[in-house]
N, C-alpha and C positions, 0 to 999 in steps of 0.2 A: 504494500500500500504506500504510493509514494505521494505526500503531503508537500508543500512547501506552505514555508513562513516566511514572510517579509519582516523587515523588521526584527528578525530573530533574533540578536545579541540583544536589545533593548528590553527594555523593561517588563512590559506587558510581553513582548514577543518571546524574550528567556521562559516566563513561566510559560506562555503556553508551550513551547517545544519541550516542556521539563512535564507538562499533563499529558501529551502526547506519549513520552516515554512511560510516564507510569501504565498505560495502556498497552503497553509494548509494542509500540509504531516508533522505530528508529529509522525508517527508508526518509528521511526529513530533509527536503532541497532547504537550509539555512540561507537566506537573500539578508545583507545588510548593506551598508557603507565600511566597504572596509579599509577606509580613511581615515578611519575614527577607533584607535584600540584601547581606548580606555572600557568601552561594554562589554568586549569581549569575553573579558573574564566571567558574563554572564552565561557564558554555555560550556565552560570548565570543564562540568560535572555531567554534560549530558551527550545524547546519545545522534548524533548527525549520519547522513550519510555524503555529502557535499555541501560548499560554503562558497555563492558567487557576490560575487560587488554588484549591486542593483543596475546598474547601467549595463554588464554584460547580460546576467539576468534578463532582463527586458528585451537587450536583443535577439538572444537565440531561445528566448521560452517559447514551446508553440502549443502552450494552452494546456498541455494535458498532466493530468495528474486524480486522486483521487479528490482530492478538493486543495486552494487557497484559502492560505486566511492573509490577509494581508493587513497585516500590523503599522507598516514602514511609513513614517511622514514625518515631515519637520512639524514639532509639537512646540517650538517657540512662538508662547502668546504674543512674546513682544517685538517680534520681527516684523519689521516693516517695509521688505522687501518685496512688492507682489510678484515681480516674476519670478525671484527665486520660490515663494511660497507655492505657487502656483505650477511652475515645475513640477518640484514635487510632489506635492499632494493633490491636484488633479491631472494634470498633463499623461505624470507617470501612470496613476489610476486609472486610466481614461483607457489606457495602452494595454491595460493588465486585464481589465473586462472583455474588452475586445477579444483577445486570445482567449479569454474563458468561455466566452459567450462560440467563438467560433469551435471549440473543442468540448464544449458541453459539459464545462467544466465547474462544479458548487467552489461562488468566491463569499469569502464570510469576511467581511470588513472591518475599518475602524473607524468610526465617524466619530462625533464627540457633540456631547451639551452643549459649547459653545456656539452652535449653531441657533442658540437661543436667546442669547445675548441678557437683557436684563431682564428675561420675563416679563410679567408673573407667571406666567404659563406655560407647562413644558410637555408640550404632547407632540408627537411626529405629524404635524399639520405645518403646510405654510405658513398660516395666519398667527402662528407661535412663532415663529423663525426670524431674526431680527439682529445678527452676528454681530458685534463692538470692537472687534479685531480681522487683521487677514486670514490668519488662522481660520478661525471659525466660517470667515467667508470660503476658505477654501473649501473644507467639509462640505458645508453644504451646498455647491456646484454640484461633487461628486454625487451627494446623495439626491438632487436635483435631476441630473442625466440618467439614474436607475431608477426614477421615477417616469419617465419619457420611453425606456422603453419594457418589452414585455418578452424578458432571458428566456429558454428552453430550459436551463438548467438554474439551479438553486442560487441568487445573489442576497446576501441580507447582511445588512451594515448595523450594528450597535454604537449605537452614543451613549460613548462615557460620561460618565459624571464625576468627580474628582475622586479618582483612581489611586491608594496608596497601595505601599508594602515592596516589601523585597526586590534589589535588584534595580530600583531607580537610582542609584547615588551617583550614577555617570550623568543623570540629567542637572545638576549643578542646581542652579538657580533655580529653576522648573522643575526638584521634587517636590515631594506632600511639605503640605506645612509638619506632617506627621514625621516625616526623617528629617527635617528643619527642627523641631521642635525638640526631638530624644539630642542633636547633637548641641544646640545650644542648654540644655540641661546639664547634659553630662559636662559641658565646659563655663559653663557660668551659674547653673542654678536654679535657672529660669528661662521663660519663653516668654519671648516677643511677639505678638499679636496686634493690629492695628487696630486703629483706633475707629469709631464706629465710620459707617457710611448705610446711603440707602436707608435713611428713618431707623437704622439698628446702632444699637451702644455699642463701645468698646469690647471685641469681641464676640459680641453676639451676631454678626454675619451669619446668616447660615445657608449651609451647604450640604448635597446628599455623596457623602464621603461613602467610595464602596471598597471593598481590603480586594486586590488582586486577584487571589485566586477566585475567588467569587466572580469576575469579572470572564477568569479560566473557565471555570465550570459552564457559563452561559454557550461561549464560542465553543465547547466541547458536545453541549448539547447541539446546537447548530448543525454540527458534523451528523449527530446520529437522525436528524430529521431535517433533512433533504427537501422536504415538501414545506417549510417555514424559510418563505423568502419576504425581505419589503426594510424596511427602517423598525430597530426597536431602538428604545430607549434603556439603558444598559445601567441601571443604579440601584439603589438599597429602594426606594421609595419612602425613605424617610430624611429631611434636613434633619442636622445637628450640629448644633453654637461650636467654632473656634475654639471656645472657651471648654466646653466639651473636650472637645478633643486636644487641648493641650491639659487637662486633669487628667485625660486616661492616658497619656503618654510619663505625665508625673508619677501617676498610682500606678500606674506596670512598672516603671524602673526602678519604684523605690517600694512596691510592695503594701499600698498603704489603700485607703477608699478614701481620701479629702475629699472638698467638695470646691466647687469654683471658687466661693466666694471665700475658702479659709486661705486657697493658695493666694488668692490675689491680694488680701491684706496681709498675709508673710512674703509680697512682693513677688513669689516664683510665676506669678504670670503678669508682666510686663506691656504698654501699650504704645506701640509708636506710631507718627506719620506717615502717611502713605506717601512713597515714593514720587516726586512728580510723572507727573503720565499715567498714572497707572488709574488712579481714581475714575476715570474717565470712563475705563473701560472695563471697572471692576462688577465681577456678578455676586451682589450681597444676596443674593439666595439662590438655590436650586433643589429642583426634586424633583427624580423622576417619577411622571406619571409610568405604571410598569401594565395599563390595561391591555394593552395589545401585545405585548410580551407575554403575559399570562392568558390572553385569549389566544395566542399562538401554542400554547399548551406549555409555557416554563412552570414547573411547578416549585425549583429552589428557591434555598433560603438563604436572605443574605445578612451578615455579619453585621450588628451594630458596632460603631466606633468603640465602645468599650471593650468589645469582642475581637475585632479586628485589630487594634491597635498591642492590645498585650500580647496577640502573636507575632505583630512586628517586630513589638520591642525584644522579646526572644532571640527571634534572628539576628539584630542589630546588636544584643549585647554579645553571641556568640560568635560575632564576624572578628 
Protein backbone atom coordinates (compact mmCIF):
# COMPACT_ATOMS: atom_id res chain seq x y z
CA UNK A 1 0.00 0.00 0.00
CA UNK A 2 1.87 2.84 -1.06
CA UNK A 3 0.73 6.29 0.71
CA UNK A 4 2.47 9.53 0.30
CA UNK A 5 2.64 12.50 2.68
CA UNK A 6 3.56 15.92 1.93
CA UNK A 7 4.68 17.79 4.38
CA UNK A 8 6.04 14.71 6.11
CA UNK A 9 9.07 15.89 8.34
CA UNK A 10 6.62 18.75 9.75
CA UNK A 11 4.64 18.72 12.34
CA UNK A 12 1.25 17.41 11.72
CA UNK A 13 2.93 15.54 8.65
CA UNK A 14 5.73 13.53 11.31
CA UNK A 15 2.73 12.27 13.29
CA UNK A 16 0.61 11.27 10.74
CA UNK A 17 3.52 9.03 9.00
CA UNK A 18 4.23 8.00 12.76
CA UNK A 19 -0.18 6.70 12.79
CA UNK A 20 0.46 5.37 9.48
CA UNK A 21 3.21 3.15 10.82
CA UNK A 22 1.58 2.08 13.98
CA UNK A 23 -0.84 0.55 11.22
CA UNK A 24 1.84 -1.18 9.67
CA UNK A 25 1.89 0.82 6.39
CA UNK A 26 5.72 1.63 5.97
CA UNK A 27 5.49 1.69 1.78
CA UNK A 28 5.39 5.90 2.70
CA UNK A 29 6.48 8.38 -0.46
CA UNK A 30 7.92 11.05 2.41
CA UNK A 31 7.41 14.77 0.17
CA UNK A 32 9.15 17.77 2.01
CA UNK A 33 11.56 20.77 1.52
CA UNK A 34 14.54 19.26 1.88
CA UNK A 35 16.08 22.72 2.32
CA UNK A 36 15.15 22.84 5.45
CA UNK A 37 16.91 20.16 8.05
CA UNK A 38 16.11 21.20 11.08
CA UNK A 39 12.36 18.81 10.84
CA UNK A 40 13.85 16.28 9.85
CA UNK A 41 14.73 14.98 12.87
CA UNK A 42 10.85 14.55 12.91
CA UNK A 43 10.82 11.11 11.09
CA UNK A 44 14.02 9.70 13.08
CA UNK A 45 12.08 7.11 14.51
CA UNK A 46 9.84 6.15 11.67
CA UNK A 47 9.27 3.90 9.08
CA UNK A 48 9.73 5.44 5.05
CA UNK A 49 10.11 3.87 2.08
CA UNK A 50 11.42 7.09 -0.01
CA UNK A 51 12.02 10.90 0.62
CA UNK A 52 11.67 13.48 -2.42
CA UNK A 53 12.00 17.44 -2.32
CA UNK A 54 8.60 18.71 -3.30
CA UNK A 55 9.49 20.21 -6.60
CA UNK A 56 10.94 16.85 -7.98
CA UNK A 57 7.89 15.39 -6.32
CA UNK A 58 5.50 17.33 -8.38
CA UNK A 59 7.31 16.66 -11.23
CA UNK A 60 7.53 13.02 -11.93
CA UNK A 61 4.40 12.05 -9.55
CA UNK A 62 1.63 10.78 -11.87
CA UNK A 63 -1.16 10.55 -9.43
CA UNK A 64 -1.07 7.07 -8.32
CA UNK A 65 -0.94 5.74 -5.03
CA UNK A 66 -3.29 4.27 -2.46
CA UNK A 67 -4.30 7.68 -1.28
CA UNK A 68 -2.45 11.56 -0.59
CA UNK A 69 -2.66 13.23 2.30
CA UNK A 70 -1.13 16.39 1.63
CA UNK A 71 0.08 18.02 4.65
CA UNK A 72 3.00 20.47 2.99
CA UNK A 73 2.36 24.41 2.87
CA UNK A 74 3.87 27.50 4.11
CA UNK A 75 1.96 27.92 7.58
CA UNK A 76 3.55 31.55 8.18
CA UNK A 77 0.43 33.66 9.21
CA UNK A 78 2.62 36.56 8.87
CA UNK A 79 4.12 36.34 5.50
CA UNK A 80 3.29 38.78 3.36
CA UNK A 81 4.45 37.53 0.31
CA UNK A 82 1.55 36.49 -2.13
CA UNK A 83 3.29 34.93 -4.68
CA UNK A 84 5.52 33.12 -2.63
CA UNK A 85 2.25 32.17 -0.50
CA UNK A 86 0.46 31.27 -3.35
CA UNK A 87 3.17 29.09 -4.99
CA UNK A 88 2.98 27.09 -2.43
CA UNK A 89 -0.06 26.47 -1.06
CA UNK A 90 -2.24 26.76 -4.17
CA UNK A 91 -0.23 26.63 -7.26
CA UNK A 92 1.57 23.58 -5.92
CA UNK A 93 -2.08 22.13 -4.66
CA UNK A 94 -3.79 22.92 -7.73
CA UNK A 95 -0.98 20.54 -9.41
CA UNK A 96 -1.30 17.78 -6.98
CA UNK A 97 -5.38 17.27 -7.48
CA UNK A 98 -4.92 17.25 -10.96
CA UNK A 99 -2.77 14.09 -10.95
CA UNK A 100 -5.13 12.71 -8.38
CA UNK A 101 -8.09 13.43 -9.99
CA UNK A 102 -6.41 12.00 -13.28
CA UNK A 103 -5.29 8.63 -11.54
CA UNK A 104 -8.37 8.22 -9.20
CA UNK A 105 -6.48 8.92 -6.64
CA UNK A 106 -8.22 9.65 -2.50
CA UNK A 107 -6.32 13.35 -1.60
CA UNK A 108 -7.01 14.19 2.07
CA UNK A 109 -5.85 17.71 2.72
CA UNK A 110 -4.96 20.49 4.88
CA UNK A 111 -6.84 23.43 4.86
CA UNK A 112 -7.15 25.59 8.13
CA UNK A 113 -9.67 27.90 10.34
CA UNK A 114 -8.19 30.66 9.05
CA UNK A 115 -10.07 30.77 6.26
CA UNK A 116 -12.50 32.31 8.63
CA UNK A 117 -10.96 35.06 9.76
CA UNK A 118 -12.68 36.98 12.78
CA UNK A 119 -15.90 35.08 12.72
CA UNK A 120 -18.28 34.76 14.67
CA UNK A 121 -19.17 31.88 12.75
CA UNK A 122 -17.32 28.85 11.80
CA UNK A 123 -19.09 26.58 9.44
CA UNK A 124 -17.69 25.22 5.97
CA UNK A 125 -20.19 27.88 4.06
CA UNK A 126 -18.89 30.93 2.15
CA UNK A 127 -20.80 33.32 3.94
CA UNK A 128 -18.57 32.26 7.08
CA UNK A 129 -15.36 32.78 5.12
CA UNK A 130 -13.63 36.12 5.54
CA UNK A 131 -9.51 35.23 5.78
CA UNK A 132 -7.35 38.50 7.62
CA UNK A 133 -4.03 37.18 6.36
CA UNK A 134 -2.55 35.55 2.84
CA UNK A 135 -2.24 32.49 4.51
CA UNK A 136 -5.67 31.90 5.18
CA UNK A 137 -6.51 33.46 1.67
CA UNK A 138 -4.47 30.81 0.25
CA UNK A 139 -6.46 27.92 1.97
CA UNK A 140 -9.40 28.83 0.84
CA UNK A 141 -8.67 29.34 -3.13
CA UNK A 142 -7.73 25.78 -2.62
CA UNK A 143 -10.79 24.80 -0.87
CA UNK A 144 -12.79 27.04 -3.33
CA UNK A 145 -11.56 25.07 -6.62
CA UNK A 146 -12.68 21.49 -4.84
CA UNK A 147 -15.78 23.02 -4.57
CA UNK A 148 -16.17 23.81 -8.49
CA UNK A 149 -15.49 20.64 -9.27
CA UNK A 150 -17.05 17.20 -8.91
CA UNK A 151 -13.54 14.35 -8.37
CA UNK A 152 -14.22 10.59 -9.34
CA UNK A 153 -12.40 9.68 -6.45
CA UNK A 154 -12.36 10.66 -2.72
CA UNK A 155 -11.00 14.68 -2.14
CA UNK A 156 -11.72 16.04 1.59
CA UNK A 157 -9.77 18.98 3.10
CA UNK A 158 -9.87 19.45 7.06
CA UNK A 159 -9.59 22.90 8.65
CA UNK A 160 -7.59 23.01 11.42
CA UNK A 161 -8.16 24.84 14.31
CA UNK A 162 -5.01 25.77 16.40
CA UNK A 163 -3.32 22.44 16.20
CA UNK A 164 -0.80 21.65 19.29
CA UNK A 165 1.71 18.94 20.55
CA UNK A 166 4.73 17.05 19.40
CA UNK A 167 7.01 17.68 16.83
CA UNK A 168 6.26 21.44 16.06
CA UNK A 169 9.52 23.13 17.62
CA UNK A 170 11.04 23.54 14.03
CA UNK A 171 8.09 25.98 13.54
CA UNK A 172 9.94 28.73 15.80
CA UNK A 173 7.63 31.53 16.04
CA UNK A 174 4.54 29.61 14.79
CA UNK A 175 4.34 26.89 17.46
CA UNK A 176 1.37 26.53 20.03
CA UNK A 177 1.35 29.03 22.52
CA UNK A 178 1.23 25.57 24.34
CA UNK A 179 5.37 24.76 23.44
CA UNK A 180 5.75 28.60 23.92
CA UNK A 181 4.37 28.53 27.18
CA UNK A 182 6.19 24.87 29.00
CA UNK A 183 9.41 26.64 27.53
CA UNK A 184 9.11 30.18 28.91
CA UNK A 185 8.06 28.29 32.37
CA UNK A 186 10.64 26.09 32.43
CA UNK A 187 13.09 29.20 31.98
CA UNK A 188 11.43 32.17 33.75
CA UNK A 189 8.45 30.84 35.64
CA UNK A 190 5.97 32.11 33.97
CA UNK A 191 3.93 32.67 30.79
CA UNK A 192 3.39 35.51 28.76
CA UNK A 193 -0.01 35.96 27.20
CA UNK A 194 -1.47 39.02 25.68
CA UNK A 195 -3.24 41.30 26.77
CA UNK A 196 -7.10 41.33 25.93
CA UNK A 197 -8.55 42.04 22.34
CA UNK A 198 -11.93 41.50 20.49
CA UNK A 199 -14.22 42.61 23.62
CA UNK A 200 -12.15 39.76 25.75
CA UNK A 201 -9.79 40.41 28.98
CA UNK A 202 -6.26 39.71 29.30
CA UNK A 203 -6.10 36.37 28.36
CA UNK A 204 -9.39 35.38 27.98
CA UNK A 205 -9.14 35.08 23.86
CA UNK A 206 -10.44 32.04 23.06
CA UNK A 207 -9.70 29.46 20.95
CA UNK A 208 -10.64 25.61 19.98
CA UNK A 209 -7.10 24.40 20.67
CA UNK A 210 -7.12 20.50 19.37
CA UNK A 211 -3.74 18.14 20.64
CA UNK A 212 -2.25 16.43 17.39
CA UNK A 213 -2.97 13.26 17.36
CA UNK A 214 -6.46 13.83 17.55
CA UNK A 215 -6.10 15.85 14.43
CA UNK A 216 -4.04 12.12 13.24
CA UNK A 217 -6.88 10.17 14.02
CA UNK A 218 -9.56 12.33 11.88
CA UNK A 219 -7.05 12.08 8.51
CA UNK A 220 -6.76 8.22 9.52
CA UNK A 221 -10.35 7.89 9.41
CA UNK A 222 -10.58 9.67 6.14
CA UNK A 223 -8.36 6.90 4.77
CA UNK A 224 -10.78 4.04 5.80
CA UNK A 225 -13.81 5.88 4.35
CA UNK A 226 -13.37 6.74 0.85
CA UNK A 227 -16.83 7.79 0.36
CA UNK A 228 -16.45 11.07 2.90
CA UNK A 229 -15.38 13.62 0.50
CA UNK A 230 -16.18 17.83 0.74
CA UNK A 231 -14.49 20.44 3.47
CA UNK A 232 -14.76 19.53 7.23
CA UNK A 233 -13.91 21.57 9.97
CA UNK A 234 -11.20 19.75 11.88
CA UNK A 235 -11.38 20.90 15.87
CA UNK A 236 -12.32 19.90 19.46
CA UNK A 237 -15.73 21.93 19.16
CA UNK A 238 -15.16 23.50 22.08
CA UNK A 239 -13.05 27.25 22.63
CA UNK A 240 -10.95 27.52 25.69
CA UNK A 241 -9.21 30.84 27.41
CA UNK A 242 -5.27 31.27 26.93
CA UNK A 243 -5.56 31.49 30.37
CA UNK A 244 -6.67 27.87 30.28
CA UNK A 245 -4.31 26.63 28.66
CA UNK A 246 -1.28 28.23 30.06
CA UNK A 247 -2.66 26.67 33.85
CA UNK A 248 -2.67 23.32 32.26
CA UNK A 249 0.77 23.69 30.86
CA UNK A 250 1.80 25.06 34.61
CA UNK A 251 -0.29 22.11 36.47
CA UNK A 252 1.32 19.34 34.19
CA UNK A 253 4.85 20.53 34.61
CA UNK A 254 4.69 21.00 38.17
CA UNK A 255 2.00 18.40 39.17
CA UNK A 256 -0.32 20.73 40.80
CA UNK A 257 -4.44 21.72 39.93
CA UNK A 258 -4.05 25.84 40.47
CA UNK A 259 -6.46 27.68 39.17
CA UNK A 260 -6.11 30.88 36.64
CA UNK A 261 -6.63 33.38 38.95
CA UNK A 262 -4.07 31.91 41.87
CA UNK A 263 -1.24 31.74 39.01
CA UNK A 264 -1.88 35.09 37.86
CA UNK A 265 -1.64 36.84 41.32
CA UNK A 266 1.64 34.73 42.08
CA UNK A 267 2.59 36.44 38.64
CA UNK A 268 3.28 32.94 36.66
CA UNK A 269 0.93 34.19 34.17
CA UNK A 270 2.06 37.31 32.70
CA UNK A 271 0.26 39.81 30.10
CA UNK A 272 1.80 41.68 27.26
CA UNK A 273 1.25 43.99 24.12
CA UNK A 274 0.47 42.79 21.01
CA UNK A 275 3.18 42.95 18.61
CA UNK A 276 2.52 45.72 16.19
CA UNK A 277 0.74 44.12 13.12
CA UNK A 278 -0.56 41.52 14.57
CA UNK A 279 -3.69 42.98 16.40
CA UNK A 280 -5.12 43.47 13.19
CA UNK A 281 -5.21 40.24 12.19
CA UNK A 282 -5.69 38.44 15.30
CA UNK A 283 -8.73 35.73 15.73
CA UNK A 284 -9.88 36.40 19.46
CA UNK A 285 -12.12 33.32 19.16
CA UNK A 286 -12.66 30.05 17.21
CA UNK A 287 -14.69 26.94 17.27
CA UNK A 288 -15.37 24.51 15.24
CA UNK A 289 -18.65 23.85 14.27
CA UNK A 290 -17.95 19.73 13.90
CA UNK A 291 -21.81 19.13 12.33
CA UNK A 292 -20.80 17.89 9.08
CA UNK A 293 -17.84 16.03 10.28
CA UNK A 294 -20.00 14.15 12.52
CA UNK A 295 -22.80 13.94 9.85
CA UNK A 296 -20.17 12.48 7.70
CA UNK A 297 -20.12 9.78 10.39
CA UNK A 298 -16.80 10.99 12.63
CA UNK A 299 -17.65 9.55 15.79
CA UNK A 300 -14.01 10.42 17.94
CA UNK A 301 -13.30 12.18 20.79
CA UNK A 302 -11.27 14.99 21.01
CA UNK A 303 -8.98 15.98 23.92
CA UNK A 304 -9.79 18.92 26.06
CA UNK A 305 -6.67 21.39 26.68
CA UNK A 306 -6.24 19.98 30.11
CA UNK A 307 -6.09 16.42 28.50
CA UNK A 308 -4.07 17.26 25.77
CA UNK A 309 -1.70 19.59 27.11
CA UNK A 310 -0.30 17.05 30.14
CA UNK A 311 0.49 14.65 27.25
CA UNK A 312 2.44 17.20 25.63
CA UNK A 313 4.13 18.23 28.55
CA UNK A 314 5.24 14.42 29.00
CA UNK A 315 6.83 14.47 25.77
CA UNK A 316 8.52 17.91 26.04
CA UNK A 317 9.85 17.14 29.54
CA UNK A 318 11.26 13.66 28.04
CA UNK A 319 12.92 15.36 24.92
Amino acid sequence: MRVVVTGAAGFIGSRLVAGLNRRGITDIMAVDNLARTSPLRNLAKSRIADYQHYEEFIARFDGRAAAVFHQGACTNTMEHDRQKMMAMNLEFSLKLLEKCETARTPLIYASSAAVYGAGPDFREEPACEHPLNVYGESKLLFDQALRQRKPAAQVAGLRYFNVYGPNEAHKQAMASVAFHGFHQFQNSGKIRLFTGSGGYGPGEQRRDFVYVDDVVAVNLWLLDHPGASGVFNCGTGRAQTFNQLAAAVINASQGTRRTVAELAREGRIEYIPFPPGLLERYQSFTQADLTRLRAAGYGGEFRAVEQGVAAYVEELKAA
